[in-house]
C-alpha positions as protocol buffer text, in pm:
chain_id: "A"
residue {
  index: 1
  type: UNK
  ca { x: -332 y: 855 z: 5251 }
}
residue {
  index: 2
  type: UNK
  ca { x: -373 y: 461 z: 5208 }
}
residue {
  index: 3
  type: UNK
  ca { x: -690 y: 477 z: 5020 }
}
residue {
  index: 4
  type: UNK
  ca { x: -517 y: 786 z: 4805 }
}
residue {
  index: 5
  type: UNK
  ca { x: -245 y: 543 z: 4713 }
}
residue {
  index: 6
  type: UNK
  ca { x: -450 y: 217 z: 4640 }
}
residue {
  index: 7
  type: UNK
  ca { x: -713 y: 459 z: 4453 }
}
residue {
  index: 8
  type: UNK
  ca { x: -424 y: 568 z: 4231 }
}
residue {
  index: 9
  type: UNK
  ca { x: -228 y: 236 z: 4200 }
}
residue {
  index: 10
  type: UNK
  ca { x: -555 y: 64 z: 4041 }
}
residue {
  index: 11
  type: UNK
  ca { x: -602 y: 400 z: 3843 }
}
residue {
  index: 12
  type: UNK
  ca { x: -265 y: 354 z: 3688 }
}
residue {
  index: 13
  type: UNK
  ca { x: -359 y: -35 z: 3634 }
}
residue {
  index: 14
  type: UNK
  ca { x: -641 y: 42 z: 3423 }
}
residue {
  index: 15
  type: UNK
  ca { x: -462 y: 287 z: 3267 }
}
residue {
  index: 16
  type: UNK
  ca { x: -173 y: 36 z: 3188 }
}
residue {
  index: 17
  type: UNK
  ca { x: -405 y: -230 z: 3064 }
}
residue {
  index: 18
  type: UNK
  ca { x: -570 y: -12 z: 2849 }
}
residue {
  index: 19
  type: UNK
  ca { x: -288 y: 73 z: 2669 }
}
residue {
  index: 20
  type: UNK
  ca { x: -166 y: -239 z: 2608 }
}
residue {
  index: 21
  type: UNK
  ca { x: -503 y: -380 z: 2534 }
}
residue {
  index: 22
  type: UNK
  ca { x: -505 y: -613 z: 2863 }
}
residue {
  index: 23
  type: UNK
  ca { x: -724 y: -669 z: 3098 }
}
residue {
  index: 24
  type: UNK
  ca { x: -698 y: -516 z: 3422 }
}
residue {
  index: 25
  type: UNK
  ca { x: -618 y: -849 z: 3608 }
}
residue {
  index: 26
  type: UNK
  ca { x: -413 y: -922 z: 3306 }
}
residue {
  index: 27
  type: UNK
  ca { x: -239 y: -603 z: 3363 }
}
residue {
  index: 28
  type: UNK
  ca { x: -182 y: -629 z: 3758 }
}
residue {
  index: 29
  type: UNK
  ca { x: -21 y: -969 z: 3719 }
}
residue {
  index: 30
  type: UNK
  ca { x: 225 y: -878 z: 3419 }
}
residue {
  index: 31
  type: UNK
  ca { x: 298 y: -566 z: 3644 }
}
residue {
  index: 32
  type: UNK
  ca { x: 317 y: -791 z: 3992 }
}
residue {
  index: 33
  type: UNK
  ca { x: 525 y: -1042 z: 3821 }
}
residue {
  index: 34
  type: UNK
  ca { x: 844 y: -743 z: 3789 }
}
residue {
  index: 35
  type: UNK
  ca { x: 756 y: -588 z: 4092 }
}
residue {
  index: 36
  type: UNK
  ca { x: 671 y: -241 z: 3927 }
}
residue {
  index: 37
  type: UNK
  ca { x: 381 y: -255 z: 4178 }
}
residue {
  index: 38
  type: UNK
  ca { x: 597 y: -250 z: 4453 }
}
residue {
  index: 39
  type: UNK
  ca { x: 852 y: -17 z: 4320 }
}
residue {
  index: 40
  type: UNK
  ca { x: 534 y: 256 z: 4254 }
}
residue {
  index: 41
  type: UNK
  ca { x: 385 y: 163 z: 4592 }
}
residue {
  index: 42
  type: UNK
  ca { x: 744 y: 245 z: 4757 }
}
residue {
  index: 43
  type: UNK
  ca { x: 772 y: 550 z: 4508 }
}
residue {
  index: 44
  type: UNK
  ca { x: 415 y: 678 z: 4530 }
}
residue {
  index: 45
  type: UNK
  ca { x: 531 y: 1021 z: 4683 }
}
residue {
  index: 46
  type: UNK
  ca { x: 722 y: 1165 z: 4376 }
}
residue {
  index: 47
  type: UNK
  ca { x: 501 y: 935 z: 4099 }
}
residue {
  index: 48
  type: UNK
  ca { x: 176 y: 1011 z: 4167 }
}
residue {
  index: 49
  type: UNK
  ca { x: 250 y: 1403 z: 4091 }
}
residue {
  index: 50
  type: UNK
  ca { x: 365 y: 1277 z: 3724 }
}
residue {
  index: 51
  type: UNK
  ca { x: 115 y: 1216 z: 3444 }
}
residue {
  index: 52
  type: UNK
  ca { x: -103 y: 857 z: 3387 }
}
residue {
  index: 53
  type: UNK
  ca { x: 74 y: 863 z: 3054 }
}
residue {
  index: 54
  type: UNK
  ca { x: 443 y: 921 z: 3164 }
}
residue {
  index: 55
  type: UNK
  ca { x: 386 y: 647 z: 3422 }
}
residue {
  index: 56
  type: UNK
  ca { x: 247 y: 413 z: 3149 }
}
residue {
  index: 57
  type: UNK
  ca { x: 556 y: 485 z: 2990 }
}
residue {
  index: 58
  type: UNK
  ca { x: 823 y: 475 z: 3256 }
}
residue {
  index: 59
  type: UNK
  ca { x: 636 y: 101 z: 3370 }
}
residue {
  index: 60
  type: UNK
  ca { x: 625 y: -2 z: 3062 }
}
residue {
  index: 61
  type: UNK
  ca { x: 1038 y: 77 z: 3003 }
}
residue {
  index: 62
  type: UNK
  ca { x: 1052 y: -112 z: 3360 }
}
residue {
  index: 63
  type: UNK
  ca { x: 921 y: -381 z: 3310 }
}
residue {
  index: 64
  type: UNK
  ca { x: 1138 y: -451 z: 3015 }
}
residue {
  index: 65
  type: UNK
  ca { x: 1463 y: -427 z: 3195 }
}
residue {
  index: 66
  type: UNK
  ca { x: 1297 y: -704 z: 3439 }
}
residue {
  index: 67
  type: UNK
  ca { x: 1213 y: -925 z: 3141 }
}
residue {
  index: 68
  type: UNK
  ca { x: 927 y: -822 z: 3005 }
}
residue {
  index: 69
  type: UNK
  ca { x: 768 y: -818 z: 2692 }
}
residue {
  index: 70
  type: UNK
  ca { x: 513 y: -536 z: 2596 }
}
């Protein structure tokens, strides 16, 4: 179950970078930085049943209310 969620949390990093034209490093520090990693790591359950692109989304919208920019 571990490797399922840290198999899908750096799936959902690339996926996240590549829509906002980062990096992946670029990507998992922007998303470390507001803790979106940690809420999907405590969250994984329901979230990884949802689509890459809804996800993408729903960080994205996140990550603004922390702060963020993109």
């Amino acid at each position: 179950m571990a490797s399922d969620k840290a198999q899908y949390i750096v799936a959902l990093i690339a996926e996240f970078a590549a829509h906002h034209r980062l990096t992946t490093v670029q990507a998992a520090q922007y998303l470390g930085s507001y803790k979106a990693l940690e809420l999907y790591d405590r969250q994984y359950g329901y979230l990884h049943t949802q689509s890459f692109a809804s996800n993408v989304r729903d960080l994205s919208a996140y990550c603004r209310r922390m702060g963020g920019t993109l």
